[in-house]
N, C-alpha and C positions, 0 to 999 in steps of 0.2 A: 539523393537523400530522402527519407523518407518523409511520411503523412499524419499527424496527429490532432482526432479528433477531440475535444474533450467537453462533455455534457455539462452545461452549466458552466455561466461567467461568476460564479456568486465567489466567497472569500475567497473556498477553498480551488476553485476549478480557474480562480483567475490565478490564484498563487502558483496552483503549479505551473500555466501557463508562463508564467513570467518567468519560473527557477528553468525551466525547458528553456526557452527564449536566450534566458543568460548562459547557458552553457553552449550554444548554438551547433548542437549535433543532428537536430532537423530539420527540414525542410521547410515544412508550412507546418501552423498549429492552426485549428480552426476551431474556436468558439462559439459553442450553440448552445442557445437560449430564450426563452420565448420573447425576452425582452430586446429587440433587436437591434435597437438603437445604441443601446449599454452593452451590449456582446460588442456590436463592432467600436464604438468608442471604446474599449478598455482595449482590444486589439491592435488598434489606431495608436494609444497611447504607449503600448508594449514596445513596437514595432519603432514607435519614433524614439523613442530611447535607445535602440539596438546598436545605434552609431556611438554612444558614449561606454557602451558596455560592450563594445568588439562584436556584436552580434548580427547577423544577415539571414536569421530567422523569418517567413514574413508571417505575420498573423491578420486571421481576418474573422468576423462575425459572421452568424449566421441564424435563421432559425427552423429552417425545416433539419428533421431528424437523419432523413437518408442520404443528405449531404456528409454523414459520414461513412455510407455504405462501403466508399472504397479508402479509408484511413489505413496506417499499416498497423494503428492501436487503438483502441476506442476506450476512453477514460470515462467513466461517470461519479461525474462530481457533484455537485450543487446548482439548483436552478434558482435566479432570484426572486421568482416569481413563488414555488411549491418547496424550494427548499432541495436537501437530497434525493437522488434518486435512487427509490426503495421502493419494496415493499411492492403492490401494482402493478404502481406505475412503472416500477423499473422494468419491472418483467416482461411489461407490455413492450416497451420501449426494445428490451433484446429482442423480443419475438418480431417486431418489426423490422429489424437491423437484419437479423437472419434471413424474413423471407425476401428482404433485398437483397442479397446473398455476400452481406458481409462474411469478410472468412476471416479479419483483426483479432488478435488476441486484447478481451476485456479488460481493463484496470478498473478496479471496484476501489475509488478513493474515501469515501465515505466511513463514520465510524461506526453504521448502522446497518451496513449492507452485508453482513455475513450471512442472516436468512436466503436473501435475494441470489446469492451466490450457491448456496445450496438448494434453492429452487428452481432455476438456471440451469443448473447438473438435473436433477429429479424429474421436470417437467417437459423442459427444452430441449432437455438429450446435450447442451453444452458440455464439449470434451472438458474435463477437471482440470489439466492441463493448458486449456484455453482461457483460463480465468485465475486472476493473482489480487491481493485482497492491500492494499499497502499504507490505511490508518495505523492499525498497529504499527509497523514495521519503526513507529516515532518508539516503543517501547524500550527498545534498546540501547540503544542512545541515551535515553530519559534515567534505567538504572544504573548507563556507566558513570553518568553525569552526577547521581546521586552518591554513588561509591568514592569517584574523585571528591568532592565535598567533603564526604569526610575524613578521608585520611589527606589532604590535600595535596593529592600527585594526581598522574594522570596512566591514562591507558590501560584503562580497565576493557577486559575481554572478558562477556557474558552473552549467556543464552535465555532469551526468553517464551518459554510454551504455552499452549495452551486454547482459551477460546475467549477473546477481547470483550471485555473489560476483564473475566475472572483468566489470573496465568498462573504460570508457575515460571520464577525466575532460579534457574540454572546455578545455583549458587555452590553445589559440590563440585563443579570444573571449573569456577569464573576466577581469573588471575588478574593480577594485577603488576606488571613489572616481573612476574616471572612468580612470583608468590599466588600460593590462594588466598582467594579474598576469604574464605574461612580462616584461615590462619592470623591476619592481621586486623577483622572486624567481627568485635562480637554480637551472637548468638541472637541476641535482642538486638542490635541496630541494623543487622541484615533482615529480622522478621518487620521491624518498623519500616526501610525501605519497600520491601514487597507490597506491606499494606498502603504503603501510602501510592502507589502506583493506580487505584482506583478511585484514591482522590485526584490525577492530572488527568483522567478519561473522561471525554476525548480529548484527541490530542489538538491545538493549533490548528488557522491552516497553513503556516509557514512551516509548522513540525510536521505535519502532514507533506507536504509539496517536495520538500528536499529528498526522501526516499522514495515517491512518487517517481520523482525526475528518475533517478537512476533506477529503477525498477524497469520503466516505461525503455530507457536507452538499451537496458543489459537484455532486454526482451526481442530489440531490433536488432541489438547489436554483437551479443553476448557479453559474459561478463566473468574474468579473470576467480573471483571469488565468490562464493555464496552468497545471497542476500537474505533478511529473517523477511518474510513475508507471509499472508495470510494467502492457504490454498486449499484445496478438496483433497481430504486425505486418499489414499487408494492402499487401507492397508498399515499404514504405518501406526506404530501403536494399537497394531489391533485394530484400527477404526475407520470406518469407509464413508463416503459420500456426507461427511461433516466436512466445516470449514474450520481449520485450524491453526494459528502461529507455526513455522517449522522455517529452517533456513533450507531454502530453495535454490539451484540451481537454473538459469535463465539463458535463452537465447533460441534461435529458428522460431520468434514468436509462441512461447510456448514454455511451463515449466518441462526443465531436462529431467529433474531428478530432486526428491524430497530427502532431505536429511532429518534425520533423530538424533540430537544433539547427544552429549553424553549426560548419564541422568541417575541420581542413586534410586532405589528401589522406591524411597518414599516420595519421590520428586516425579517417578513417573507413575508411581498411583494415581499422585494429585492431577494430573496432565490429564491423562486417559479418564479420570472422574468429571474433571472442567469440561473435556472434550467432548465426554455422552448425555451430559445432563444438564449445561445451560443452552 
């Protein structure tokens, strides 16, 4: 079973830890963070619960950085000490990982790290492919949940694009029970949900963690269905070496394959505008 490393014990990097831990599809998680004490106490604490939640996960602390050189995924989450890793520091941090000669495909958990992920490709020469972005990915969920509300049913099916926090949500294919949701909500409560999507940014980190988790599995493991996650366009839309919301295909560590949801003419303006200009 496989190796996952993941950058920072802080909310978000413990949460996912823990939702990984509870589904017990890997091997070892290892927690790194300058705090070394609190990396391995929170691991310590994962790990002793594993027996009440069916789980044989082991997790362990750590804080030097190239102790995840050979992980078979390298997450970077939240350090408790500097906070997310971004910007720099993150940069520095891959360039490090690389010339250890990590070969892991990156999780960029963070709600801030789409620059860094685009800088990564630009600077780094990091394959586009080798890097999957999965703050957003809480996006979809977040407007099925707001659609169920209010018609008060459930299983709502939507696409969300774009460049996180500005999207565009898919609301000329989004069904619900078999009906379009344009057909059964109107015009003004579906522009009220979109806008209000930039007041829940960013997401949790439990909203955060739960598609993490299956991001990180469907990456080791593959995965039956598409996932909506943040990637390096090559193309689609028109647009290249951006980082952008698309439902992605996962597995052999690596995106398979970028989809472009289905999209009316104004819906992919707005996409392809979000996507070159924030």
């Amino acid at each position: 079973m496989p190796r996952v490393a993941i950058f920072g014990a802080g909310p978000v990097g413990a949460s996912i830890a823990q939702r990984l831990a509870e589904r017990s599809r890997v091997a070892d998680i290892l927690l790194i963070d300058v705090n070394s004490s609190l990396a391995q106490g929170k691991a310590l604490d994962l790990m002793q619960s594993g027996p009440i939640d069916g789980s044989n996960t082991r997790l362990a602390g750590a804080t030097d950085p190239l102790s995840a050189a050979g992980a078979d995924a390298i997450v970077l989450a939240d350090d408790t000490a500097a906070g997310p890793w971004d910007g720099d520091r993150g940069l520095q941090l891959i360039a490090q990982l690389l010339r250890a000669g990590a070969a892991a495909p990156f999780v960029f958990a963070g709600a801030s790290q789409l620059p860094l992920m685009e800088t990564a490709r630009r600077e780094l020469h990091v394959p586009g492919d080798r890097m999957v972005g999965t703050a957003a990915s809480a996006l979809e969920p977040m407007v099925a949940s707001l659609v169920n509300i209010e018609l008060g049913r459930t299983g709502t099916n939507v696409s969300v694009t774009g460049r996180p926090p500005s999207v565009t949500v898919a609301w000329s294919a989004a069904t619900i029970g078999g009906e379009l949701v344009t057909d059964v909500v109107p015009a003004h409560r579906l522009l009220a949900m979109a806008q209000s999507l930039g007041r829940l940014w960013p997401p949790g980190p439990q909203a955060i963690a739960a598609p993490t988790a299956r991001v990180i599995e469907a990456l080791l493991f593959g995965a039956r269905q598409s996932l909506s996650a943040v990637t390096i366009l090559d193309g689609q839309l028109g647009v290249r070496g951006r980082a952008g919301l698309l439902p992605v295909d996962l597995g052999q560590g690596r995106v398979l394959h970028r989809h472009v949801p289905a999209l009316s003419p104004q819906e992919r303006n707005e996409t392809v505008t979000r996507l070159t200009t924030n």
